[in-house]
TORDO-746280 format. One record per residue (C-alpha): y, x, z; residue in one letter; residue number from 1. Coordinates in steps of 0.05 Angstrom, whole numbers. Each point is the difference from the previous one (the first is absolute). Layout:
VEXLUM       py       px       pz   lumtor   gupa
VEXLUM        Y        X        Z        A    NUM
...
This chain:
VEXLUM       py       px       pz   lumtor   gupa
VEXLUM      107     -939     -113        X      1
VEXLUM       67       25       -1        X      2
VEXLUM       11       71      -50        X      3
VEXLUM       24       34       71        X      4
VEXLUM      -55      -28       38        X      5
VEXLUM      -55       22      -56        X      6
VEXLUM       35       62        8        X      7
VEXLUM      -15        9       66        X      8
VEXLUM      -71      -16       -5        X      9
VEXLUM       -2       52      -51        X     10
VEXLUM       29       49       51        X     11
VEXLUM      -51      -24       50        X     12
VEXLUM      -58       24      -50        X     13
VEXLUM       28       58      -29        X     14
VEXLUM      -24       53       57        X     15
VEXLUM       33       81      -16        X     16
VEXLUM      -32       68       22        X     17
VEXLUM       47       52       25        X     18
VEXLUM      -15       68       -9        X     19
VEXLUM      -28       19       68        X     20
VEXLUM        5       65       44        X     21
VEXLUM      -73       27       -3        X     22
VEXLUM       14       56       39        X     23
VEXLUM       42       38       51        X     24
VEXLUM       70      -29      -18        X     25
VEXLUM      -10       12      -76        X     26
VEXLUM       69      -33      -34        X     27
VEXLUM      -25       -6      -78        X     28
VEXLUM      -66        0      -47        X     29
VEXLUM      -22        5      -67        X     30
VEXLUM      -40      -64      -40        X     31
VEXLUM      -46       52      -31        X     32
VEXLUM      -42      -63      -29        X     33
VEXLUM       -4      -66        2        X     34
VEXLUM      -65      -41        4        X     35
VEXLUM       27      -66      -14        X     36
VEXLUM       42      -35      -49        X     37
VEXLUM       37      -70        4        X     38
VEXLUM      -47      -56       -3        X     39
VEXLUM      -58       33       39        X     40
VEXLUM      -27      -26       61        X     41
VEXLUM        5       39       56        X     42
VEXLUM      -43       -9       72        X     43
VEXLUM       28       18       64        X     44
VEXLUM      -17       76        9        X     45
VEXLUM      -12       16      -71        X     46
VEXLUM       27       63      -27        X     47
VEXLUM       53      -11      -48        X     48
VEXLUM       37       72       -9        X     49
VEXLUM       -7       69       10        X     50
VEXLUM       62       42       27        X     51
VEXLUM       19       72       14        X     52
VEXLUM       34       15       61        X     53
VEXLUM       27       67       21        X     54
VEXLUM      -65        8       27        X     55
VEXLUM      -56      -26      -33        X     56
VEXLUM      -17      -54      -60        X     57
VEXLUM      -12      -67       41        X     58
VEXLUM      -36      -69      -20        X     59
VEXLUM       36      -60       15        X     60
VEXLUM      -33      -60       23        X     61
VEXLUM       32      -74       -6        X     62
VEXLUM       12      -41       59        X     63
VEXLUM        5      -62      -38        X     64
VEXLUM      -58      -45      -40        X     65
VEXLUM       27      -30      -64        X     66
VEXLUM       31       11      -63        X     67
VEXLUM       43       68      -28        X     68
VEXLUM       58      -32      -21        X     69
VEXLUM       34       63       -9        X     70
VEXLUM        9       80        6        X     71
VEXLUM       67       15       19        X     72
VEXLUM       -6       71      -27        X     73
VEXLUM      -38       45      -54        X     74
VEXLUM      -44       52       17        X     75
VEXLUM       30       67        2        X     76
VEXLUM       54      -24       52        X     77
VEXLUM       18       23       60        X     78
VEXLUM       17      -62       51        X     79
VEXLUM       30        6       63        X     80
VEXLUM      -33      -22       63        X     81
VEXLUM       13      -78        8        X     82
VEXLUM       17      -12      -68        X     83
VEXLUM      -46      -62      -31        X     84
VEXLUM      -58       23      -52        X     85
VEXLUM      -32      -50      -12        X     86
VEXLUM       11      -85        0        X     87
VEXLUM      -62      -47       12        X     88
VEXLUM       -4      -78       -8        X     89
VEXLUM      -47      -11       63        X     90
VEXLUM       -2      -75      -30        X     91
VEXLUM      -18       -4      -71        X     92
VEXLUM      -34      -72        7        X     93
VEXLUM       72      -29        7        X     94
VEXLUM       18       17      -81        X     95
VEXLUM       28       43      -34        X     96
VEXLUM       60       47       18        X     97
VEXLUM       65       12      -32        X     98
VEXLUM       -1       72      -35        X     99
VEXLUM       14       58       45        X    100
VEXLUM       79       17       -9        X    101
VEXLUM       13       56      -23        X    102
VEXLUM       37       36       62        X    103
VEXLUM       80        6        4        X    104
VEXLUM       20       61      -27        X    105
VEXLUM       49       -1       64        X    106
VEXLUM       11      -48       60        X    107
VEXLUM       63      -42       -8        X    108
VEXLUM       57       20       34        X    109
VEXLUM       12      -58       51        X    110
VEXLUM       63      -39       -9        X    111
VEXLUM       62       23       32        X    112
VEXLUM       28      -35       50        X    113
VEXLUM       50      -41       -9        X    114
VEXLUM       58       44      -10        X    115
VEXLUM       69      -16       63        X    116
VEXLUM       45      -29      -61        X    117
VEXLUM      -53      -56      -16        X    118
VEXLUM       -9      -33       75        X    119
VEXLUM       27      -61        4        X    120
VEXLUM       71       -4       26        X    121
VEXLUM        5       69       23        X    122
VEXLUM      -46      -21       63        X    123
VEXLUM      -23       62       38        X    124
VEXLUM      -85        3       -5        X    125
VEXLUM      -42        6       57        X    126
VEXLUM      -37       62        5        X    127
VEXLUM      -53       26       41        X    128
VEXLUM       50        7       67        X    129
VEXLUM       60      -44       -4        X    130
VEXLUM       43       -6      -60        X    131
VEXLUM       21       40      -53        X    132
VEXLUM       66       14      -23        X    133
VEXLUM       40      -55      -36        X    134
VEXLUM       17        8      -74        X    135
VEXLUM       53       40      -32        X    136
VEXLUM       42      -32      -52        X    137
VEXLUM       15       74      -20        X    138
VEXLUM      -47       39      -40        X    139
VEXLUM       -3       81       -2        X    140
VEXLUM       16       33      -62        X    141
VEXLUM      -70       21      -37        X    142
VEXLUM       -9       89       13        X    143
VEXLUM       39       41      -46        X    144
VEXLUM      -51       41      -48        X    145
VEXLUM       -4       78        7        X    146
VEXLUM       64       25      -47        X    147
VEXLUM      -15       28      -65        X    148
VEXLUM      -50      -11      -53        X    149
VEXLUM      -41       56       21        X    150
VEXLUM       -8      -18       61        X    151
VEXLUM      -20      -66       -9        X    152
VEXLUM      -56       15      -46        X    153
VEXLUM      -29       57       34        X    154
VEXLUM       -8      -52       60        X    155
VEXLUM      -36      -49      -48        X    156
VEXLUM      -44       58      -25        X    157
VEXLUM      -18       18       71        X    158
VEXLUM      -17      -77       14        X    159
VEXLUM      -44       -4      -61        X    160
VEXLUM      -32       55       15        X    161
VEXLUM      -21      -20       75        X    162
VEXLUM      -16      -75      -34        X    163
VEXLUM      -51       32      -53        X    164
VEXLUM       47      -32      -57        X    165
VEXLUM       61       15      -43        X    166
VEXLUM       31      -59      -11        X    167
VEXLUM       77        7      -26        X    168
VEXLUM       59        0       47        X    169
VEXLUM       31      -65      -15        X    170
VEXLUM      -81      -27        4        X    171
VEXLUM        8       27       69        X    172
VEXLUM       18      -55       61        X    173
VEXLUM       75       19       42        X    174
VEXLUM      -38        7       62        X    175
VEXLUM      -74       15       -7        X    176
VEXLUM      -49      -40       43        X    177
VEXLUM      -63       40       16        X    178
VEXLUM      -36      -56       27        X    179
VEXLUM       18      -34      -73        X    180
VEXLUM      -29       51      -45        X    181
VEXLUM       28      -21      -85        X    182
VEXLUM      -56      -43      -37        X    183
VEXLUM        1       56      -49        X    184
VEXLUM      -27       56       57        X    185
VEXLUM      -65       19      -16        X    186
VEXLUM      -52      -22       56        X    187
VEXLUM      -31       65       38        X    188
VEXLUM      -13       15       70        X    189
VEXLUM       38       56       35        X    190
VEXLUM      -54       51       -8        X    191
VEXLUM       -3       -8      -79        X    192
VEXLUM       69        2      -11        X    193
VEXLUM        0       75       33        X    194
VEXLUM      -59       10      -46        X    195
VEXLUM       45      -16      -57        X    196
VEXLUM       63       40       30        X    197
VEXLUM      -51       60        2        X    198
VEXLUM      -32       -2      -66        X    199
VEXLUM       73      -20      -33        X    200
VEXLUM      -30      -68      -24        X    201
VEXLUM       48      -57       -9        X    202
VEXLUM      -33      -64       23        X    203
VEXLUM       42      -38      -44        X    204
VEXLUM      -39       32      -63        X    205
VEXLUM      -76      -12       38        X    206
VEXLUM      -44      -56      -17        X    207
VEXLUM      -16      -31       54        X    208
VEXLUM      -76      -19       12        X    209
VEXLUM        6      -26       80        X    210
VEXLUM      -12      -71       23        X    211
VEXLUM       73      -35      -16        X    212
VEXLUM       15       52      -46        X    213
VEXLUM       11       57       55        X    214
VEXLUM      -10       71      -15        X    215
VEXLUM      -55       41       29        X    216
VEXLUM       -5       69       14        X    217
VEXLUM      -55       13      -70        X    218
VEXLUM       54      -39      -35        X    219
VEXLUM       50       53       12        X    220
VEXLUM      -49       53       -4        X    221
VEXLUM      -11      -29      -70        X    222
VEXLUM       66       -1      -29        X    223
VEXLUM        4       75       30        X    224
VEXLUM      -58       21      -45        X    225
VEXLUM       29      -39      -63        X    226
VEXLUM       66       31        5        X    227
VEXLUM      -30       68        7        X    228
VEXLUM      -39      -10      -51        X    229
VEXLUM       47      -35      -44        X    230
VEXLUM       75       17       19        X    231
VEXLUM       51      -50      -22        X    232
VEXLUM       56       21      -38        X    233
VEXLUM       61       16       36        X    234
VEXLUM       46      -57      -27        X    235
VEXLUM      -48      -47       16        X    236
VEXLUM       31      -59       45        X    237
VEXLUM      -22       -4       70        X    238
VEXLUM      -25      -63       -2        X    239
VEXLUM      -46        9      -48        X    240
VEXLUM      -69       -6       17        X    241
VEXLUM      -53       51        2        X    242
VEXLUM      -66      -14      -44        X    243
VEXLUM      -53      -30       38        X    244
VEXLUM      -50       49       21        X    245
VEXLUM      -70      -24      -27        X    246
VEXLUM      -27        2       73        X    247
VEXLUM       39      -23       65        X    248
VEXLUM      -32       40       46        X    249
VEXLUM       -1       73      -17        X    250
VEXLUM      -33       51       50        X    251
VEXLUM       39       55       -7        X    252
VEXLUM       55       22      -41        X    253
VEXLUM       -7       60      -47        X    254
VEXLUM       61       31      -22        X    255
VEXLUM       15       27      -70        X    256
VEXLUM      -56       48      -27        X    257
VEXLUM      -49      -31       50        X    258
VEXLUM       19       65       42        X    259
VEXLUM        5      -43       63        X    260
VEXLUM      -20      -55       32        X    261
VEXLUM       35      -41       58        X    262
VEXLUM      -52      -48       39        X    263
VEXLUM       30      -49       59        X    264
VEXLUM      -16       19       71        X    265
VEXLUM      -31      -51       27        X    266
VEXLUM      -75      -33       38        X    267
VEXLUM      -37       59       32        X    268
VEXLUM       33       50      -30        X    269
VEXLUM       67      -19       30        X    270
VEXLUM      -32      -16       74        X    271
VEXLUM      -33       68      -13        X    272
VEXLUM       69       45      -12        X    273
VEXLUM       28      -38       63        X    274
VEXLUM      -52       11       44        X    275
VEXLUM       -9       73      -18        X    276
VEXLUM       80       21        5        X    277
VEXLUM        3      -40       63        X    278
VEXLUM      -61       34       31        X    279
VEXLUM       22       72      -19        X    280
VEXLUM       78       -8       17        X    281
VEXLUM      -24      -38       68        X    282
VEXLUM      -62       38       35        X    283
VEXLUM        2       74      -10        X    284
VEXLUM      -71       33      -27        X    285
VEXLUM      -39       46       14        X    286
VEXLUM      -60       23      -39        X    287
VEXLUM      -60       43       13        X    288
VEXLUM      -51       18      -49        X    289
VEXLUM      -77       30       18        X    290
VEXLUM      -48       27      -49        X    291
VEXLUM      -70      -18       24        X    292
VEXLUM      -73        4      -31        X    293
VEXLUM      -22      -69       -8        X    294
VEXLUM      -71       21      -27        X    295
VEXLUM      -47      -40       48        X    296
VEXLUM       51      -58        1        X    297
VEXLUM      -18       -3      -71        X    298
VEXLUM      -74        7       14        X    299
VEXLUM        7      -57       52        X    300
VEXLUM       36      -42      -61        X    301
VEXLUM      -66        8      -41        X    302
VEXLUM      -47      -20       57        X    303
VEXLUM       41      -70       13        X    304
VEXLUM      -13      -12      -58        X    305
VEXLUM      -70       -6       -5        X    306
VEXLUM        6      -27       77        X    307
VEXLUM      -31      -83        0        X    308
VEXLUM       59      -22       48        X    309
VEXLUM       53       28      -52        X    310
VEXLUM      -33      -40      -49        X    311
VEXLUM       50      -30      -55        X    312
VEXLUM       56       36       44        X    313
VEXLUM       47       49      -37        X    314
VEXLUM      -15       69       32        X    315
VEXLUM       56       56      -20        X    316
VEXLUM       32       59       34        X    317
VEXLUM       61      -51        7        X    318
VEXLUM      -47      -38       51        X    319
VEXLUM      -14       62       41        X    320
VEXLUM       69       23        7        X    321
VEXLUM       25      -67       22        X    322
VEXLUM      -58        6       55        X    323
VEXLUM       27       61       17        X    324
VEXLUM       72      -22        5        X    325
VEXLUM      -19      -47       50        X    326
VEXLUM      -45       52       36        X    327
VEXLUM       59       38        6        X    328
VEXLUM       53      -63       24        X    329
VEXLUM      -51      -16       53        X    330
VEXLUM        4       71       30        X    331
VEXLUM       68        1       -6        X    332
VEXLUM       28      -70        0        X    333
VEXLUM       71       17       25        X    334
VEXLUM        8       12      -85        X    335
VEXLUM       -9      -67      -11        X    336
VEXLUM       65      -26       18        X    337
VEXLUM       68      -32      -34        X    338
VEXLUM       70       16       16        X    339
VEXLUM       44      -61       23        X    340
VEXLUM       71       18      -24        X    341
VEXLUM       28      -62       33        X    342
VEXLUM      -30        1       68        X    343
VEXLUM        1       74        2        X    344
VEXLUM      -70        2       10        X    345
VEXLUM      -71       24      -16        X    346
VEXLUM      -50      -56      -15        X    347
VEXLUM      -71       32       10        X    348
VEXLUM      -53      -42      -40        X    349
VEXLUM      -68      -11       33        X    350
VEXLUM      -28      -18      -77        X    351
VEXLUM       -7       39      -57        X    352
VEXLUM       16      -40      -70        X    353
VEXLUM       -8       53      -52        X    354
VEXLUM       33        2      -58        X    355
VEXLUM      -27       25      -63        X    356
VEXLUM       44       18      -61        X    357
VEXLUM      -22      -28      -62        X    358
VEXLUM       40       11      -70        X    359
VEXLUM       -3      -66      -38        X    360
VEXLUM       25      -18      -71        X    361
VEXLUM       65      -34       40        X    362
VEXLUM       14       61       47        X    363
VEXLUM      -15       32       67        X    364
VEXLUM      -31      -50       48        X    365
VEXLUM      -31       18       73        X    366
VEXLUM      -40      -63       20        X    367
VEXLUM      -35       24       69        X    368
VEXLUM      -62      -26       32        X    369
VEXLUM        9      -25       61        X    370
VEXLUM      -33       20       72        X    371
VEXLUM      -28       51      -49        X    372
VEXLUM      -11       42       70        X    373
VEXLUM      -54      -59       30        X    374
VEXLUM      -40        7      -71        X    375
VEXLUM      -65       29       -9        X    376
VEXLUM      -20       52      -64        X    377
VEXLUM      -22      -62      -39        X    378
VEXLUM       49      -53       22        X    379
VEXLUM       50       60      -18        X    380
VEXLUM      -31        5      -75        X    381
VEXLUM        6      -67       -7        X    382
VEXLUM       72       -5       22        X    383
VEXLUM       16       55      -39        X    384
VEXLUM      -31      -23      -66        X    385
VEXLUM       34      -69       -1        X    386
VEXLUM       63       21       18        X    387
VEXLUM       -2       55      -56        X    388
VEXLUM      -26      -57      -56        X    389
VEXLUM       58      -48       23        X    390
VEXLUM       51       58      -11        X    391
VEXLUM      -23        5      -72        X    392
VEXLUM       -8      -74      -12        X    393
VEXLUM       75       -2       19        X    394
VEXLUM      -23      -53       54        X    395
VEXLUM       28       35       63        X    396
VEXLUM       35      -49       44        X    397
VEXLUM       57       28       43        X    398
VEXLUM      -34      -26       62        X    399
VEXLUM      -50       67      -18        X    400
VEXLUM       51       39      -13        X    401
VEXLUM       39      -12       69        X    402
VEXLUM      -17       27       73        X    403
VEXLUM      -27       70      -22        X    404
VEXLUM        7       54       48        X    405
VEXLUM      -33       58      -42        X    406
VEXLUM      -17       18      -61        X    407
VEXLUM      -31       44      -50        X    408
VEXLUM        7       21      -73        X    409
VEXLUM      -64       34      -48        X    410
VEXLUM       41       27      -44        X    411
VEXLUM      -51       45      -12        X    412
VEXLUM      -31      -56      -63        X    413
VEXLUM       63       34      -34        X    414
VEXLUM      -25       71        1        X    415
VEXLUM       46       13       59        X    416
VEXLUM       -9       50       56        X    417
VEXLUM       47      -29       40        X    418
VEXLUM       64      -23       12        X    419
VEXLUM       57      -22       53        X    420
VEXLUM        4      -79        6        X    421
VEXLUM       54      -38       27        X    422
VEXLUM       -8      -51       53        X    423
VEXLUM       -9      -67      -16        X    424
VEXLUM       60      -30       48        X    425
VEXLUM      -29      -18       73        X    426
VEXLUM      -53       46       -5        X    427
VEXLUM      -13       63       42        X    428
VEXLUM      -46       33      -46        X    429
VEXLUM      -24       10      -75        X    430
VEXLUM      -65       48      -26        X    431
VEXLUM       -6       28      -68        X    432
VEXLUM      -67        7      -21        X    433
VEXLUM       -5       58      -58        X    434
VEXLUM      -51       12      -53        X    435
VEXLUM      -72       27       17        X    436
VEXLUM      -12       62      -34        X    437
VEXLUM      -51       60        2        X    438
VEXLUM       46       72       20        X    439
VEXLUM      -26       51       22        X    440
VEXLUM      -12       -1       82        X    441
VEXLUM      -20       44       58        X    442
VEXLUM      -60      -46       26        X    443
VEXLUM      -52       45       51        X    444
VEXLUM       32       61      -14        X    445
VEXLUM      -13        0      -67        X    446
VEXLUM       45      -27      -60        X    447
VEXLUM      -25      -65      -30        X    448
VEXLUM       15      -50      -42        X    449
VEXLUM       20      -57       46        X    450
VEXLUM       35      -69      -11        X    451
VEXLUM       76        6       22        X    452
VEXLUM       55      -46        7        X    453
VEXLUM       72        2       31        X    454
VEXLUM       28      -51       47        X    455
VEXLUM       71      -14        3        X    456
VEXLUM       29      -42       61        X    457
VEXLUM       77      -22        1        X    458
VEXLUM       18      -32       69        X    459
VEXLUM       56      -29       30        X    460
VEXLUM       39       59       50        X    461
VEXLUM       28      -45       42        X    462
VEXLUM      -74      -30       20        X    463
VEXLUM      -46       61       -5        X    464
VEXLUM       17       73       18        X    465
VEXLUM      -29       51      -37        X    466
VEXLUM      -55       17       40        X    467
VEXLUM      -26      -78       -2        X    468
VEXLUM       14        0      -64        X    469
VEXLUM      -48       69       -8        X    470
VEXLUM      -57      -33       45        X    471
VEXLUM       -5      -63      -37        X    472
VEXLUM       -3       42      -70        X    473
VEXLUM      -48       50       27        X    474
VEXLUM      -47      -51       23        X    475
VEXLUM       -3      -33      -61        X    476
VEXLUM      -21       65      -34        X    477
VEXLUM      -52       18       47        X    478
VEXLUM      -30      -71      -16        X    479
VEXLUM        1       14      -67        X    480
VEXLUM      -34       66        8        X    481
VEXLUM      -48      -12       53        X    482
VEXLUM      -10      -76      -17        X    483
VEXLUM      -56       -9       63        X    484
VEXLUM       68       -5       45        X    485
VEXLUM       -4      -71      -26        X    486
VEXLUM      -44      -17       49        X    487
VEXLUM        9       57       60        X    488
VEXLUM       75      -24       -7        X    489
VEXLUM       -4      -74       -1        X    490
């Protein structure tokens, strides 16, 4: 066999894993781990990383059944969507492999073609509609250079600095090529080299710790915290690198004095800043808060417990006031409704799928349980309880996360009273739940100590009018306070 033909064979094994879109148009993730290493065998379907989207830490299943033969990045990265992972030999019976090349640090720059002054006897080319123009035996004089030294070099300083480099005038090419970037360019993608611009890093002084030698975002983060802590003398040449960092990947950068610290915006807590600024610059809120004596709610709270058919069931006040919530939608479902922008028109939603707001060690995240309106009391415990321990096991997918239509937040586990939520985008409406707490209360003409809480509801003013908005709130709190319309409501 041929060295091209046993290369092709070797193509024919070697099988790679693109990063894929696990969720509503998502463009990048991070490898948080990695649960293989080269050499392992792999089956078809058998998780082989972990990766954080904007929305929710993922596992990654292979589609292939073979052998690793190798992981195209470390973990810590963030890959864009498409971009290979992960290589497999799906026929390690034939022999052995040749070693997995280290990637290009850049793709060649394809050849030029050939240039007018090198066809053969000044013969005109065909081109893609007729011919092109014959040869010139004349040649145009090469661009005069901007007059003045000055001049000149503050051009080549503004070139380095949009090329991430500092190379020397006469270093510099006549007429730059941008599609022919100088071997000595350090390797970073667009959005790093901004990073640098930002923090003042040269990339020509970072270590780079990227497949091919390409920079990463913690690698300039890194040489940010180095210098700060460790400023280089003034005369110091340009060129000269920075000390290594003793880790890569830092998470944040602290400035001088440890008085600050800068963390990258990115995973949840990036999709969570979006989705909040576009909510509350897009749909204009309104909220409306009601102070209501929950006492026999919590009485009722006590009893399910104890109650055979809630058995193993989580029973809380959350429960109740999600029951409630949907009381309340059901006798006034016109609130349950999303605002098309683009077909200037109001989608009303025969299904509830209720979102609940869980704080996780990644962020915000508001998985929702779907049909939650067709659910019984237990089926709705049930829901409720796995979709709160997949929150905290960071094991959300997006698909639980999209298609929510309302939502509600117990902020209350903070010691809150209340608060005024934003809208999660698409919704109509969002409930804060606040703490439980004995006040003093007019109950029979006579004041008691009762169990009080305050509701909060935020809705969308282009959906619900006030007075919808009032009903639905009000009739949660008369659930809440007279708990038997559970059933004379239903």
């Amino acid at each position: 066999m041929t060295d091209t033909a046993a290369a092709g064979a070797g193509a024919q094994r070697i099988r790679e894993f693109k990063m894929p879109d696990v969720g509503e148009g998502l463009t990048e993730a991070e490898i948080l781990s990695w649960h293989v290493k080269p050499g392992d065998e792999v089956t078809d379907g058998q998780v082989v990383c972990e990766v954080e989207t904007a929305k929710a830490a993922v596992e990654l299943p292979i589609p292939y059944t073979g052998v690793v033969h190798e992981l195209r990045f470390d973990e810590g990265t963030t890959v864009d969507v498409g971009t290979p992972i992960i290589t497999v030999d799906t026929d390690p019976s034939a022999g052995p492999l040749e070693p997995a090349a280290a990637p290009a640090p850049a793709a060649a720059p394809a050849e030029p073609e050939a240039e007018p002054e090198k066809e053969e006897g000044g013969k005109r080319q065909p081109v893609l509609v007729g011919y092109g123009v014959g040869t010139s035996s004349t040649r145009r004089r090469p661009r005069k250079q901007p007059a003045g030294g000055q001049a000149q070099a503050a051009q080549s300083a503004v070139q380095a600095e949009l090329n991430g480099t500092a190379t020397a005038v006469a270093e510099a090419p006549a007429v730059p090529v941008a599609d022919e970037p100088s071997p000595s360019r350090p390797l970073a993608k667009p959005p790093v080299r901004k990073l640098a611009k930002d923090l003042g890093v040269d990339l020509d002084t970072v270590v780079p710790t990227g497949e091919g030698g390409v920079v990463t975002r913690e690698d300039v983060h890194a040489a940010a915290a180095a210098r700060t802590a460790a400023p280089a003398p003034a005369a110091a040449p340009r060129t000269a690198p920075a000390p290594a960092p003793e880790q890569a990947a830092a998470p944040a950068v602290r400035s001088a004095g440890e008085r600050e610290r800068r963390v990258p915006i990115k995973g949840v807590r990036k999709a969570t800043a979006q989705a909040m600024v576009s909510s509350a610059f897009t749909a204009p809120h309104v909220t409306e808060f009601v102070t209501v004596d929950v006492t026999r709610t919590m009485k009722l709270v006590q009893e399910l417990k104890q109650d055979p058919d809630m058995a193993g069931l989580r029973v809380n006040p959350l429960l109740l006031v999600a029951k409630a919530f949907l009381v309340a939608i059901r006798r006034n479902p016109e609130i349950n409704a999303a605002w098309d922008e683009a077909n200037q028109e109001i989608v009303h939603k025969e299904y509830v799928n209720l979102g609940i707001a869980a704080a996780t060690p990644r962020g915000l995240i508001v998985p929702n349980i779907k049909d939650a309106h067709a659910k019984t009391l237990p089926e709705l415990a049930k829901a409720l309880g796995e979709l709160v321990a997949t929150a905290r096991e960071g094991k959300t997918s997006p698909a639980d996360m999209a298609g929510g239509t309302v939502t509600i937040t117990n902020v209350g586990v903070f010691g809150v009273d209340t608060g005024t939520p934003i809208l999660n985008p698409g919704e109509s409406a969002i409930l804060a739940f606040g703490q439980v707490k004995l006040q003093p209360w007019v109950h029979k003409g006579k004041v008691k100590p009762r169990q009080v809480t305050t509701l909060a509801l935020s809705f969308d003013h282009r959906l619900v009018d006030g007075e919808l908005g009032s009903k639905v709130l009000a009739d949660v709190a008369a659930v809440l306070e007279h708990p038997k319309r559970l059933i004379t409501w239903a």
